[in-house]
C-alpha positions in Angstrom: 97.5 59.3 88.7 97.8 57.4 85.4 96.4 53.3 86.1 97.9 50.4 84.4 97.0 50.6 80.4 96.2 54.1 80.4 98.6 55.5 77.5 99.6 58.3 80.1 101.2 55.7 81.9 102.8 53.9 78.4 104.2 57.9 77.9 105.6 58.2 81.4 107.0 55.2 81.4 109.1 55.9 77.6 109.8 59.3 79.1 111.0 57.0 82.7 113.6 55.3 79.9 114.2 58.7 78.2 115.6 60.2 81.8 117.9 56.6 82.3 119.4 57.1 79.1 120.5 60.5 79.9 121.8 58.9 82.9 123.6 56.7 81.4 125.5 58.5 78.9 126.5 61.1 81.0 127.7 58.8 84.0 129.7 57.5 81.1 131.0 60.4 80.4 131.4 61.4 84.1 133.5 58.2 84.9 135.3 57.8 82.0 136.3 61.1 80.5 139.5 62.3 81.0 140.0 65.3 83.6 140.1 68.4 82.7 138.1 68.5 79.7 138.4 70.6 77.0 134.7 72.3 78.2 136.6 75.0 80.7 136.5 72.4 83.5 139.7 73.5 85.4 138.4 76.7 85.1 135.7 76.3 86.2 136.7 74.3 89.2 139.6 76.7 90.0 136.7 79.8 89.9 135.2 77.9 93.1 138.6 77.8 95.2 139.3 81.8 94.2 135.8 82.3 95.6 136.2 79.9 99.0 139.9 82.0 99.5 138.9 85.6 98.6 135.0 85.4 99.5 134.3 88.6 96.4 131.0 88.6 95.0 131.7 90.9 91.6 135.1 90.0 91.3 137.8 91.9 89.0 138.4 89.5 86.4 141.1 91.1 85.0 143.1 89.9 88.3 141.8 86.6 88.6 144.3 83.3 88.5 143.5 79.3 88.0 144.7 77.2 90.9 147.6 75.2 91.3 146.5 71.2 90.1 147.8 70.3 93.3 146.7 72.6 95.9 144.2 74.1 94.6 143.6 76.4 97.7 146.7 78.3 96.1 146.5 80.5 93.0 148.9 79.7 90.0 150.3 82.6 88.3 148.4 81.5 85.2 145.3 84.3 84.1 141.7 82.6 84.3 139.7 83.3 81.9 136.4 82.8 82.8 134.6 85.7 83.4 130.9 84.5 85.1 129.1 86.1 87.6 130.3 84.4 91.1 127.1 82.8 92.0 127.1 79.7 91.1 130.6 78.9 92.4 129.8 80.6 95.9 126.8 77.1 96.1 129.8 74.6 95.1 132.1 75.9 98.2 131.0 74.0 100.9 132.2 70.9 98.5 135.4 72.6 98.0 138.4 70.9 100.2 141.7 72.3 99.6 143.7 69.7 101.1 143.2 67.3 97.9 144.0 68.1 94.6 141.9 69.1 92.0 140.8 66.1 90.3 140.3 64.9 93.5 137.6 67.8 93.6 136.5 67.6 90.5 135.0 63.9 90.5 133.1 65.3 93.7 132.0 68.7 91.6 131.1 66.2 88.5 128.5 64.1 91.0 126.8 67.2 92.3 126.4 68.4 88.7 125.2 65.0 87.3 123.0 65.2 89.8 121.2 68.1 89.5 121.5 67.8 85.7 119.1 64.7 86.4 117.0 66.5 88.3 116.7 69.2 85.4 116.2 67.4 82.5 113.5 65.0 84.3 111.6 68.4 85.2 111.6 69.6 81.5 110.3 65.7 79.9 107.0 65.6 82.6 106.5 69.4 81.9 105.9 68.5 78.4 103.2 66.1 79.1 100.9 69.2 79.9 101.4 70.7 76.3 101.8 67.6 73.7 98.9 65.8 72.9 99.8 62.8 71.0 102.2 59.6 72.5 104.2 60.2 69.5 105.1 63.9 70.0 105.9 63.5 73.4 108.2 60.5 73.0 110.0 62.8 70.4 110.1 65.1 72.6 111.5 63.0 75.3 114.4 61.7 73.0 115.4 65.5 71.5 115.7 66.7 74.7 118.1 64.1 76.2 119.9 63.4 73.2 121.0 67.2 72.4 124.8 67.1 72.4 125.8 68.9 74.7 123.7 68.3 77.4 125.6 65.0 78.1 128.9 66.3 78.1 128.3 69.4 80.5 126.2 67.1 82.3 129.1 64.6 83.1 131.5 67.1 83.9 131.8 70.3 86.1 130.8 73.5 84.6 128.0 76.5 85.4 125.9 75.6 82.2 123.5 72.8 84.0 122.4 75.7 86.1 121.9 77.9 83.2 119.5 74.9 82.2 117.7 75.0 85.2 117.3 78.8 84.3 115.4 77.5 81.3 113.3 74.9 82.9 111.9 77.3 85.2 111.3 79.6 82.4 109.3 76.5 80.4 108.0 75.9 83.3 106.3 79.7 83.7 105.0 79.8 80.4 103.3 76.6 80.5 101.2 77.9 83.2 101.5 81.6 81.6 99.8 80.2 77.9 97.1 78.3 79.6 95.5 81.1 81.5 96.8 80.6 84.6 97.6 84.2 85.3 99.1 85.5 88.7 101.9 85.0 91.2 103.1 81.1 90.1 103.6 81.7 86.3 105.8 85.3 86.9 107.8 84.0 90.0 108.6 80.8 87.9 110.1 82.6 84.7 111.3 85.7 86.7 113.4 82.9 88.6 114.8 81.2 85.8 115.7 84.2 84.3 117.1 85.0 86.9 119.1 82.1 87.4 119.9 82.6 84.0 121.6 85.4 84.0 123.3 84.3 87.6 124.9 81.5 86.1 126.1 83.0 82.5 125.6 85.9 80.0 124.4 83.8 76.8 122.0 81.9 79.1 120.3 85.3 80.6 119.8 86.7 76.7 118.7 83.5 75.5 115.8 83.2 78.2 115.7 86.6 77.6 114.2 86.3 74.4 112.3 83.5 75.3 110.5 85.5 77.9 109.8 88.3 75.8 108.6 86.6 72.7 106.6 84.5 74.9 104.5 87.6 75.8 104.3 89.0 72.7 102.5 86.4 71.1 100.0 85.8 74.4 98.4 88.4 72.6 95.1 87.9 74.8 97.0 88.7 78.3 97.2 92.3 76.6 93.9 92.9 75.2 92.4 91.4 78.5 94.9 92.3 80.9 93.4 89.6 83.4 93.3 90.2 87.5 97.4 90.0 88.4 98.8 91.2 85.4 101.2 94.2 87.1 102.4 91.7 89.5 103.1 89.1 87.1 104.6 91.7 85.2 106.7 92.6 88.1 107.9 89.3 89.2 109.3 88.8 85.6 111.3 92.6 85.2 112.5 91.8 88.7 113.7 88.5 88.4 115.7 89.8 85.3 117.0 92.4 87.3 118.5 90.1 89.9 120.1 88.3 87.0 121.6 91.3 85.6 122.8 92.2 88.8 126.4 91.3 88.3 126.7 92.8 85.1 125.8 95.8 86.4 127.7 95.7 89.2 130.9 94.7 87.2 130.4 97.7 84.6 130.0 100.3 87.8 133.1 98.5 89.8 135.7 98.3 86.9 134.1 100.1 83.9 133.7 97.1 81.9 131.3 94.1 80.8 134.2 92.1 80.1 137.8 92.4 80.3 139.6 94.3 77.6 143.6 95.3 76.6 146.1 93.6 74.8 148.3 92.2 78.0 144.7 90.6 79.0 144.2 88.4 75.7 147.4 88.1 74.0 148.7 86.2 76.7 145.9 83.4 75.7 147.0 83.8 71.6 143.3 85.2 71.0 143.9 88.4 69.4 144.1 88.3 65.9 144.0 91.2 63.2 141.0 92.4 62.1 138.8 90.7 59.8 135.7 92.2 57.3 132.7 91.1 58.3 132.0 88.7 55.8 134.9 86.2 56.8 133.2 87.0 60.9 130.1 85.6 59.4 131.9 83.0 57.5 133.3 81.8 61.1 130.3 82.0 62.7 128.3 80.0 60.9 131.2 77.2 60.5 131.1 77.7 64.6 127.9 76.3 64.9 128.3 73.4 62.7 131.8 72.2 64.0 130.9 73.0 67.6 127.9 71.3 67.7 128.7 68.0 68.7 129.7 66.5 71.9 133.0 65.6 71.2 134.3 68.3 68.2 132.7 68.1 64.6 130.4 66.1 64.1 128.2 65.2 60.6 125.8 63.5 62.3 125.1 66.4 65.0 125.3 69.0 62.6 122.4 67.3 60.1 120.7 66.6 63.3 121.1 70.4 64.2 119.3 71.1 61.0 116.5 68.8 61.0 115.4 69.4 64.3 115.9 73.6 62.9 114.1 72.8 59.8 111.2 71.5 61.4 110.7 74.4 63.8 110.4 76.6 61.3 107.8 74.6 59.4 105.7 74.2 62.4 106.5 79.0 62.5 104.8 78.9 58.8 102.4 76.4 59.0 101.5 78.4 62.6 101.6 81.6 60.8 99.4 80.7 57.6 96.9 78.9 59.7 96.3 80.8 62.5 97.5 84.4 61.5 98.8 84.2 64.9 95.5 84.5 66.8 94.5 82.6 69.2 97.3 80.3 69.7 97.9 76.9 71.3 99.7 76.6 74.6 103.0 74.8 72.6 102.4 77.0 69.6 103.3 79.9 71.9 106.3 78.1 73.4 108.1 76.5 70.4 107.8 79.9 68.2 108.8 81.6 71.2 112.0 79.5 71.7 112.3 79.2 68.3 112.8 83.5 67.6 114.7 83.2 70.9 117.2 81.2 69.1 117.5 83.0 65.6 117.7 86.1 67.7 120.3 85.1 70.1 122.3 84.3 66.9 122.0 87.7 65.6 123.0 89.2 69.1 125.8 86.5 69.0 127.1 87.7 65.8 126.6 91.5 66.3 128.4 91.5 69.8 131.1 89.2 69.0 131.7 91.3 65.5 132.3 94.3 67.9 134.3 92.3 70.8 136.2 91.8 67.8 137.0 95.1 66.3 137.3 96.3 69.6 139.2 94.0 71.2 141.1 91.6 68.4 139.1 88.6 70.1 137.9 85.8 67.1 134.8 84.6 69.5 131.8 83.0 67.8 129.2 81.7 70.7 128.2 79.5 68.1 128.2 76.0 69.9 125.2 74.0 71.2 125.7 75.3 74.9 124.8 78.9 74.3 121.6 77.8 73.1 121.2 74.9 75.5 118.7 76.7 77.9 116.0 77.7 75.0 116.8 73.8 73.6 113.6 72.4 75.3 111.3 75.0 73.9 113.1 74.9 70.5 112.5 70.9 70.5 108.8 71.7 71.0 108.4 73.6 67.9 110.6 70.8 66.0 108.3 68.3 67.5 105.2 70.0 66.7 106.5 70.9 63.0 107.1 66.9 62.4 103.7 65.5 63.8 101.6 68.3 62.0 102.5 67.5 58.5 100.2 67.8 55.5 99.5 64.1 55.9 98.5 61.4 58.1 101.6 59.0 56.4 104.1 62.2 56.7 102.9 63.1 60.2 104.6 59.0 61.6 107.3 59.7 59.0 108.4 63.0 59.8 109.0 62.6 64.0 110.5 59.4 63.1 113.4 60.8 60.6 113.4 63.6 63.3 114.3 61.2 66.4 117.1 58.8 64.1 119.1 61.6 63.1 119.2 63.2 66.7 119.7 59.9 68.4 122.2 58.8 65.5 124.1 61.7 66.8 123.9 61.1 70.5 125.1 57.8 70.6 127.9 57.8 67.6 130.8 58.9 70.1 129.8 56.1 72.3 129.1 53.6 70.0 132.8 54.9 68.0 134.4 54.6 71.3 135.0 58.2 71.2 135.2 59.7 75.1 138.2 62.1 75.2 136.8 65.7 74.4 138.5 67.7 71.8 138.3 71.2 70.5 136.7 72.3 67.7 139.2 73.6 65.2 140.6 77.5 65.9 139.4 80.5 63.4 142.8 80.3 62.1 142.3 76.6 60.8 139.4 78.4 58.3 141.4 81.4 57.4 145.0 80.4 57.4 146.4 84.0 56.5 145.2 85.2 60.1 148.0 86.8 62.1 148.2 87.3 65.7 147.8 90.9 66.7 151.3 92.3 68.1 151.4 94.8 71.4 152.5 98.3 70.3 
């Protein structure tokens, strides 16, 4: 217990205000933005009343409909399009209640997931008191972790990417024991259940933990040279909590033969097929994806140069890691930022590489370039940033550096509040880039 005057009490008190201002801005959200948003809520919320009236587990998604706005317990003849495992939607039944309509249910849905979103993000700022040292790197911390984008928006609304978070909390969670020393049943039960989580709640989520996981290991290169007592069963825990998460994927490819849904009568009827592009102009989209997506409410400058500065000081704190250390004997958040920080530059290329195909394949323009894909690994990502700013060459650069790092990110938080800005919008279609893109015609 930190006493009165200790500076651990000054941090967990600034990390006390760090948690209220993420409740704050995403009650505001939750009360005051428009329902549905434009983040897949209805679909989302009509994926729980399909699963409350036909009780699958790997459901056909080819077959699945949205509900009807006002009786949700009846299915429209609209297609849905979401194509998540069923898992988190089989937890949000017993608040399901077909005799209201569904904004009725979705202010209920929005609570529960505010609520748990509090309980996630307060879980990853005290786990980071065990790995930063300094009151300014955890208060950096603190305020890139609540102040990423998209955390409030999915946060104040109904969706299944919260619980992807809590995937990668549990994960953070794991390795922070796992990088210490602490070898055995806790730190391989923790990250085998967020990835397992992970992959229960969404694809992107399960590769992006993934990665984390696996990176994570790679550099603990003392766990292999020493294999301590409890190795194979840590070992274990982790393969077989990715297992459970990839349970429904593999259970959808055996079922029906696919990963997800393909044919022309499936996606034309959404306008998403368009005709095939060179790889150049996919790239092209890609990266504009991640810029223009990447703020909470559509593009966003000051979320995008936020984007980068938090990117461009990970990567210092990779070098500077890499010249200093030649990777031996690393620190505990060394391990965990560079981990989450090659979990996020690979999830890009997977991103890229799968979506190209989907593409060619399928006619599908999709770019998984926006902040929630990469929302789960955000914590470990922030780490690296933070460590990158506050280990400068200099003393002067080193309170500089975190300080620049923390304007621009809260900058970008609080612009749509500040510009009265709280009805969602998309981010501009791939045909807004390329204007000669035509929609693919059925034979």
């Amino acid at each position: 217990m930190s006493r009165p005057g200790d500076p651990r009490a000054k941090v967990f008190a600034f990390l006390g205000l760090c948690l209220l201002l993420h409740m704050v801005t995403s009650g505001l959200v939750m009360t005051t933005a428009d329902y549905p948003t434009s983040n897949d809520e209805y679909e989302h919320l009509s994926y729980v009343f399909r699963v409350d009236r036909e009780h699958f587990i790997f459901p056909n998604h080819v077959e699945q409909h949205v509900v009807v706005p006002e009786t949700p317990g009846v299915a429209s003849p609209d297609r849905a399009r979401t194509t998540h495992p069923s898992f988190f939607y089989w937890l949000m039944t017993p608040f399901a209640d077909t005799e209201q309509s569904a904004a009725e249910n979705a202010t209920r849905f929005r609570i529960i997931n505010y609520l748990l979103s509090v309980c996630v993000v307060g879980l990853l700022l005290f786990a980071s008191t065990q790995l930063l040292k300094s009151q300014i790197a955890q208060v950096a911390f603190g305020l890139i972790v609540v102040a990423y984008p998209y955390l409030t928006i999915v946060s104040g609304t109904f969706n299944n990417d919260v619980m992807a978070l809590l995937g990668g909390a549990l994960a953070l969670l794991g390795a922070i024991r796992f990088t210490k020393g602490m070898i055995g049943t806790s730190p391989g039960v923790l990250m085998g259940a967020g990835l397992a989580i992970a992959g229960l709640s969404k694809l992107p989520a399960a590769i992006t933990v993934g990665f984390f996981i696996l990176f994570a290991h790679i550099l603990m290169r003392d766990f292999w040279i020493r294999r301590p007592a409890g190795w194979r069963l840590h070992i274990f825990t982790v393969l077989l909590g990715g297992l459970i998460g990839a349970t429904p994927y593999l259970a959808t490819i055996i079922l029906y033969g696919y990963l997800f849904p393909t044919g022309d009568p499936f996606f034309l009827q959404f306008g998403l097929m368009y005709e095939t592009v060179d790889v150049l102009s996919y790239l092209f989209h890609y990266v504009t994806a991640i810029g223009v997506t990447w703020g909470m409410y559509g593009p966003s400058i000051p979320s995008t140069l936020a984007e980068l500065a938090a990117l461009a000081f990970a990567t210092l704190a990779l070098f500077g890691t890499v010249r200093s250390t030649r990777m031996q004997n690393l620190e505990p958040v060394q391990v965990i930022g560079l981990a989450g920080l090659l979990a996020f530059f690979m999830t890009i290329v997977v991103n890229i590489g799968f979506g190209y195909y989907s593409h060619l394949v399928t006619g599908v323009l999709a770019a998984m370039g926006g902040a929630k894909y990469f929302m789960p690994i955000w914590p470990m990502v922030a780490l690296a940033a933070v460590y990158g700013a506050t280990n400068m060459a200099s003393r002067r650069a080193n309170q500089i550096a975190p300080l620049i790092l923390v304007g621009l990110i809260l900058t970008a938080h609080l612009h749509p509040f500040v510009a009265g800005v709280f009805t969602p919008q998309s981010a501009p279609a791939f045909s807004s880039y390329l204007p000669d893109l035509k929609l693919r015609k059925t034979p």
